[in-house]
C-alpha positions in Angstrom: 31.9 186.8 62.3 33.7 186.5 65.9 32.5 183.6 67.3 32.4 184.1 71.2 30.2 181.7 72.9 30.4 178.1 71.2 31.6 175.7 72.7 35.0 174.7 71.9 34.9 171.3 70.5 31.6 171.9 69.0 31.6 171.4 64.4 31.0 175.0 62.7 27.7 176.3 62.3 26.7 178.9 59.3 30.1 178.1 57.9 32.0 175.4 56.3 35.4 175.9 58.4 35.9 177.2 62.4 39.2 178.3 62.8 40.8 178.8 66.2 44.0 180.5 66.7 45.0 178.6 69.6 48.6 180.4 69.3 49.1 183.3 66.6 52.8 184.6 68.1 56.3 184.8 66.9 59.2 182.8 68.0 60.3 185.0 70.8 56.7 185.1 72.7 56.2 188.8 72.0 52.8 190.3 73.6 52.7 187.0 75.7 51.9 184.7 72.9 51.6 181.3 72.0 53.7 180.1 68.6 51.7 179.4 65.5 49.1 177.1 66.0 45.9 177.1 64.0 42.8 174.3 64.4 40.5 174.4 62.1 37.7 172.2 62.2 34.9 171.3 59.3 32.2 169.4 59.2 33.4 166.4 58.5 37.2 167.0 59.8 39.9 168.6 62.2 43.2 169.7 61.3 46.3 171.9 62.4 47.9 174.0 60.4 51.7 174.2 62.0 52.3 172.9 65.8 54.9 175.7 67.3 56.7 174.4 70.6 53.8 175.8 73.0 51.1 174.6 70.8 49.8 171.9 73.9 49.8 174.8 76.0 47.6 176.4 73.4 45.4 174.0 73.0 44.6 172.5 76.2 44.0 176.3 77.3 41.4 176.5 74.7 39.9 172.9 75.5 40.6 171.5 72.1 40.5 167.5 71.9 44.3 167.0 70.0 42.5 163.1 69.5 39.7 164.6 66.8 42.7 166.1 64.9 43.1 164.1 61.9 46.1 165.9 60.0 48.6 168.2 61.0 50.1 170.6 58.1 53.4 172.0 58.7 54.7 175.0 56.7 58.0 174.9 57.7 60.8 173.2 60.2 61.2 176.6 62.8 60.4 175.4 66.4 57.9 178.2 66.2 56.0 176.4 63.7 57.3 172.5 64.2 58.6 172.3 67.9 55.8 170.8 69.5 55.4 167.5 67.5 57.4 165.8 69.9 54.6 167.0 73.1 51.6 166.2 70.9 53.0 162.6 69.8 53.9 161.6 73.5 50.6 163.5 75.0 49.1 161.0 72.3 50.9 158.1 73.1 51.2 158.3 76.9 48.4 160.5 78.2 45.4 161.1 75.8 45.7 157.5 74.5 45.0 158.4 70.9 43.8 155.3 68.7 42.8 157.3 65.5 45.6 157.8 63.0 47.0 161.0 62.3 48.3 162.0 59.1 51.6 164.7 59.0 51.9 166.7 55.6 54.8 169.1 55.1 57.8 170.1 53.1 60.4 167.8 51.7 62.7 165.9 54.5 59.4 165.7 56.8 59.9 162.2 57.9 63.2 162.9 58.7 62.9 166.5 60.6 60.5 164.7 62.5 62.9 162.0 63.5 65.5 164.7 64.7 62.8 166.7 66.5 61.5 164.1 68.5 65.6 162.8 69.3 66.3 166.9 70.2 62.8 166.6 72.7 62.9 163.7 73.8 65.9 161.3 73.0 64.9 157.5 72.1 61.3 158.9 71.5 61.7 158.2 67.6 62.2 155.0 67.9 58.7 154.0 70.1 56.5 152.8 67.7 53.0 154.6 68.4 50.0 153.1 69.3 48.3 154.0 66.3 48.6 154.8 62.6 50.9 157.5 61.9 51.7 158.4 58.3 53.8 161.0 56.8 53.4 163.1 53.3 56.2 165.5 51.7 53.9 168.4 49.8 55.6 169.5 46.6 55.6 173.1 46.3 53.6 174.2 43.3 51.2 171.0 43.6 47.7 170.1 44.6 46.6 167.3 46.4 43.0 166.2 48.1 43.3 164.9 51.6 39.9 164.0 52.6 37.5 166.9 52.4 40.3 169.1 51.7 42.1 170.2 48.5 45.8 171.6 49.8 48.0 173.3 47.2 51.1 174.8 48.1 53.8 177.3 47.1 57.3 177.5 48.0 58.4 180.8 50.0 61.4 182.3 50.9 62.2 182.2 54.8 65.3 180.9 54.7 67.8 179.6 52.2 65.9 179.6 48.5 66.0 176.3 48.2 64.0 176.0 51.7 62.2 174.3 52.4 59.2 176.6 53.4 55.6 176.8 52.4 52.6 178.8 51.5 49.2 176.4 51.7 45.5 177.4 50.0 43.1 174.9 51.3 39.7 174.5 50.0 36.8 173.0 51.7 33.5 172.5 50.1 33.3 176.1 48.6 35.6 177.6 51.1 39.3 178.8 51.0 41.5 179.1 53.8 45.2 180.4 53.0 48.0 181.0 54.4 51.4 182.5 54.1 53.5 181.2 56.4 56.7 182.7 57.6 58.0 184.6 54.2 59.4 187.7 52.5 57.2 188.7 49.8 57.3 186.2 47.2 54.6 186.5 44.1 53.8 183.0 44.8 51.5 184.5 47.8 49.2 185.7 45.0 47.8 182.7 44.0 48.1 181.2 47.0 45.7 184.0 48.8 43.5 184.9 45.5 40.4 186.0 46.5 40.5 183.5 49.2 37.6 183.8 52.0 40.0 184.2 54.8 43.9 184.9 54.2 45.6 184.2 57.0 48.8 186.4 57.1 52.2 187.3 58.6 53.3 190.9 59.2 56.1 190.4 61.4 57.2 194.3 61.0 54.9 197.4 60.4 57.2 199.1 57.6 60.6 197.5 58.2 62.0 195.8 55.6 63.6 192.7 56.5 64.8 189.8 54.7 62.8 186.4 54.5 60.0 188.4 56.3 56.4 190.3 55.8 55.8 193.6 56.8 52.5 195.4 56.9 53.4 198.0 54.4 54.4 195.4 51.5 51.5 193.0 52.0 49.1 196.1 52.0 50.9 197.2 48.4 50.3 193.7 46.8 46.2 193.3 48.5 44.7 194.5 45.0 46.7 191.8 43.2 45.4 189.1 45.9 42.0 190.7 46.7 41.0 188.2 49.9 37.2 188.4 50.7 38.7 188.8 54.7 42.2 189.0 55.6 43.9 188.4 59.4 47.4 189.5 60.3 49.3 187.0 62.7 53.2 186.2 63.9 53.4 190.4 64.5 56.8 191.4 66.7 56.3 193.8 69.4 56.3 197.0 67.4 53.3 195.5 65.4 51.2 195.0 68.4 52.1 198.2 69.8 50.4 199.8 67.1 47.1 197.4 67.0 44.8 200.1 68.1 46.3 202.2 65.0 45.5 198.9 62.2 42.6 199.4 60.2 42.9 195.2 59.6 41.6 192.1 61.7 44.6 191.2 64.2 44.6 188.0 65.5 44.9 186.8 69.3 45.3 183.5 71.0 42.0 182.3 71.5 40.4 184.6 68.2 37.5 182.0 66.5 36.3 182.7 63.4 34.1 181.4 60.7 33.9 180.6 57.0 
C-alpha cells in the first residue's frame, strides 16, 4: 500500500513499520535525487537507515522531525550513504536543540569514520561534545543484535575492497522484516538477508550491465526465487535505470515514496 495522504510525522497505521524514502538516489544525483536516506518509523520507534550528504535536505522537504529519530544505521562509509552525519549532528546541536540521545550503528571503524567525517565537514566539529547522549555501535557482519524493538542482523557485502567494510541489514519488527542490500555486487549473503522478507529494499544501479561491486537488474531478478520477498523496491538506479522506469514490471522508488508493512 502507497500511503499518500498521512501526515508525515504521524506512527503507522494497518502496519508495523512506515518507511519513507526521503532520498533513494545514487551518488551522482541522477534523475534529480536525493542520496540514500530511508526513515522508517514503528510504533514505538524512528530510525534511519544510511544518512547520504543531502539527507537534511531530504528530510526537512518531507517534514520529518530528525529529534524523534532514535538510531541511525549506516551501511557503509560512501558520502552517499554517510556524508550527512556531520549536518544532522550540528542541525542537532545548534538548531533543532535535540536532548534525546541518538544511537549510531554501523560497520567496523564507525567511531572513527565519524570523527574524520565531521573534521572533512566541519573542522574542530569532532571535538564539541554534544548536548546530549550520543553512543556509537560497530555491527559484526554475520551477527544479530536487538536494539529496542528491533532485531538487526547483518551481512558483509562487496562494494569495495573484500575486506570492506560494507553491509547488508535484515531488520525485524514485531512480525515484520525490513531488508536491505546496500551498495553491492551480488554476493549470496543477500539471500538470507532478503529471505522472504516483507519488503526488500534493493539496489539496481545498472539494468543489464555488469559491473563490479554493483547490482544490476538482470542478476537480482535471476537470484528473486532463491530470496522470494513478499514485496520488493528497486532504489540507488543510474540514469539508464530510470530511463527505462515505465518499461519495469517492479516497484521503483522515488524521494518522497511512503510505504507500509
Amino acid at each position: 500500500m502507497i500511503i499518500r495522504n498521512e501526515t508525515k510525522g504521524s506512527k503507522p497505521k494497518g502496519g508495523v513499520m512506515k518507511i519513507t524514502f526521503a532520498g533513494c538516489g545514487d551518488a551522482f544525483g541522477s534523475g534529480g535525487r536525493f542520496n540514500t536516506c530511508f526513515h522508517v518509523r514503528c510504533q514505538s520507534s524512528c530510525f534511519l537507515i544510511d544518512c547520504g550528504a543531502s539527507s537534511m535536505i531530504a528530510l526537512k522537504a518531507q517534514q520529518l522531525d530528525p529529534n524523534e529519530i532514535e538510531t541511525i544505521l549506516i551501511t557503509h562509509f560512501h558520502g552517499d550513504h554517510f556524508g550527512g552525519l556531520p549536518y544532522f549532528m550540528l542541525d542537532a546541536q545548534f538548531f533543532s536543540k535535540r536532548r534525546a540521545p541518538l544511537q549510531v550503528l554501523g560497520p567496523p571503524g564507525l567511531k572513527e569514520r565519524f570523527a574524520d567525517v565531521m573534521e572533512t565537514a566541519f573542522p574542530g566539529s569532532s571535538k564539541t561534545a554534544p548536548k546530549f547522549e550520543l553512543t556509537f555501535e560497530e555491527l559484526v557482519p554475520g551477527t544479530s543484535r536487538v536494539v529496542g524493538d528491533k532485531e538487526i542482523t547483518t551481512a558483509q557485502v562487496r562494494h569495495g575492497p573484500p575486506e570492506g567494510p560494507f553491509h547488508a541489514y535484515r531488520i525485524g519488527v514485531d512480525d515484520k522484516v525490513l531488508a536491505y542490500t546496500g551498495d553491492t555486487e551480488w554476493v549470496d549473503e543477500l539471500i538470507e538477508i532478503g529471505h522472504n522478507a516483507d519488503l526488500l529494499i534493493a539496489e539496481a544501479y545498472f539494468y543489464d550491465k555488469k559491473v563490479p561491486l554493483h547490482l544490476d537488474l538482470q542478476t537480482l531478478e535471476g537470484k528473486l526465487h532463491l530470496i522470494h520477498p513478499k514485496r520488493l523496491i528497486l532504489t540507488h538506479m543510474n540514469d539508464d535505470m530510470l530511463s527505462r522506469l515505465t518499461e519495469l514490471s517492479h516497484e521503483c522508488a522515488y524521494d518522497g515514496l511512503q510505504v507500509l508493512i
